[in-house]
C-alpha positions in Angstrom: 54.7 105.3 110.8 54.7 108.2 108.2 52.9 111.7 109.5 53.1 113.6 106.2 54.9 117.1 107.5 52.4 119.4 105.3 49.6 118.0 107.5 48.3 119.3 110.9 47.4 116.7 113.8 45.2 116.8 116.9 46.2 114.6 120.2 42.6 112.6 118.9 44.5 111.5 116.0 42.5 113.6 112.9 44.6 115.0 110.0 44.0 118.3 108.6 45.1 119.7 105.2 45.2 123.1 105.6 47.2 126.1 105.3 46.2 128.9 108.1 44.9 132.0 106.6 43.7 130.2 103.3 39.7 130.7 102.7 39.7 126.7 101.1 37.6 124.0 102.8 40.2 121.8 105.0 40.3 118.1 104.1 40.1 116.0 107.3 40.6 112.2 107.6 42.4 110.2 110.3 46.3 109.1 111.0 47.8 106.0 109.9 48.4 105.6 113.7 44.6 105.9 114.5 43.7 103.8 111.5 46.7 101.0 112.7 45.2 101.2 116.5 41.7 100.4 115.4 42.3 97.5 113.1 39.9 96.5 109.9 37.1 99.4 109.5 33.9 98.3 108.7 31.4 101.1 109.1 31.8 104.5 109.0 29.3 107.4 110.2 30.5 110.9 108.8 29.2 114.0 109.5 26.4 115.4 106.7 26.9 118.4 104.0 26.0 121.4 105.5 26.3 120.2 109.3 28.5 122.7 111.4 30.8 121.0 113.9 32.5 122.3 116.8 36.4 121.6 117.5 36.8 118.9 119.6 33.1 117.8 119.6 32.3 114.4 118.2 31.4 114.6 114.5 30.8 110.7 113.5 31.7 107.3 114.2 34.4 104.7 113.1 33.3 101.2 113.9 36.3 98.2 113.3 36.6 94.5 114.0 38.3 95.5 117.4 35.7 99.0 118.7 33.8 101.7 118.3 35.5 104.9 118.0 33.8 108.7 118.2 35.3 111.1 115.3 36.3 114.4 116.5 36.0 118.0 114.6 39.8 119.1 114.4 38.4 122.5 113.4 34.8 124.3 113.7 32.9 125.2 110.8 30.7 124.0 108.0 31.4 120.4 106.2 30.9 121.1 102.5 31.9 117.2 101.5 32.0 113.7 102.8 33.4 111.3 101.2 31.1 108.9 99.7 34.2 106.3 98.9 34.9 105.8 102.7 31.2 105.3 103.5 30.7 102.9 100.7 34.0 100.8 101.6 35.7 101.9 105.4 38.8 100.0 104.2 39.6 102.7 102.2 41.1 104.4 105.4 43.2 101.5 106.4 44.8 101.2 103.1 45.3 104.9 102.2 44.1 106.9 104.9 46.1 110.4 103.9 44.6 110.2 100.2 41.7 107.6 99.0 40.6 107.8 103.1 40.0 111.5 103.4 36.5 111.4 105.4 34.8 115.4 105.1 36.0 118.9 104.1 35.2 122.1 106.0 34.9 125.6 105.7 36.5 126.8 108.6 35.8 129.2 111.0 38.2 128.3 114.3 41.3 126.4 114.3 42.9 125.7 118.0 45.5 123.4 119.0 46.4 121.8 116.2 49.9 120.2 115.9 53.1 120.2 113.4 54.1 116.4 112.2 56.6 116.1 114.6 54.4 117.5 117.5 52.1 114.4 116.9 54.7 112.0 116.5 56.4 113.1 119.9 53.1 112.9 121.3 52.2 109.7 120.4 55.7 108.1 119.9 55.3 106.8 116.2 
C-alpha cells in the first residue's frame, strides 16, 4: 500500500497534512489501509465547522458494507471545513482517499503522537 511520506499517521489509521510549526489548518482524511480494511463506504458522519475536537477522541463515523467505524481527532483544535464531497458520495474515500477523500481541516492547537510514513507502515505492516 502507498503511505505518502509528506503525511503524518496515527496507530487509528487518520492522515494528517501538516507541517509542525505552520499556523495552516491541517487536512485530515483516513489511510488507504483503513479505507481497504473497511471495504465499500456508504455513509459518513464528519465532524461540524466550528466543532473543537480533542486528539484521540471520537470525532465522526464511517459506516461500510462490512461495520461501523468511530473517526478519531489526530490533532485537537477547531475544524474549519468538512468536506461536502465525501458526505455526498463516501466512495470517494475508497477511491482517492489521500486527495478527493480528505474528510475535515483543523486549526490546530495540540499535536501528540503522530507518526512518519514509515512509522505507520512498520506499525501496521503495509
Amino acid at each position: 500500500m502507498d503511505h505518502p511520506e509528506h503525511l503524518l499517521y496515527t496507530p487509528e489509521h487518520e492522515w494528517v497534512d501538516w507541517t509542525p510549526g505552520t499556523q495552516e489548518p491541517v487536512t485530515v482524511g483516513i489511510t488507504s489501509y483503513a479505507a481497504e480494511s473497511l471495504g465499500d463506504l456508504v455513509f459518513v458522519q464528519l465532524p461540524e465547522v466550528g466543532e473543537r475536537v480533542t486528539s484521540g477522541d471520537v470525532c465522526g463515523e464511517l459506516e461500510s458494507t462490512k461495520s461501523v467505524s468511530d473517526l478519531y481527532a489526530p490533532v485537537s483544535g477547531e475544524v474549519v471545513e468538512v468536506n461536502g464531497g465525501v458526505v455526498d458520495d463516501p466512495a470517494l474515500i475508497n477511491s482517492d482517499p489521500y486527495a478527493a477523500g480528505w474528510l475535515f481541516k483543523v486549526r490546530v492547537e495540540n499535536a501528540e503522537g503522530l507518526l512518519t510514513a514509515a512509522k505507520y507502515v512498520e506499525l501496521t505492516g503495509s
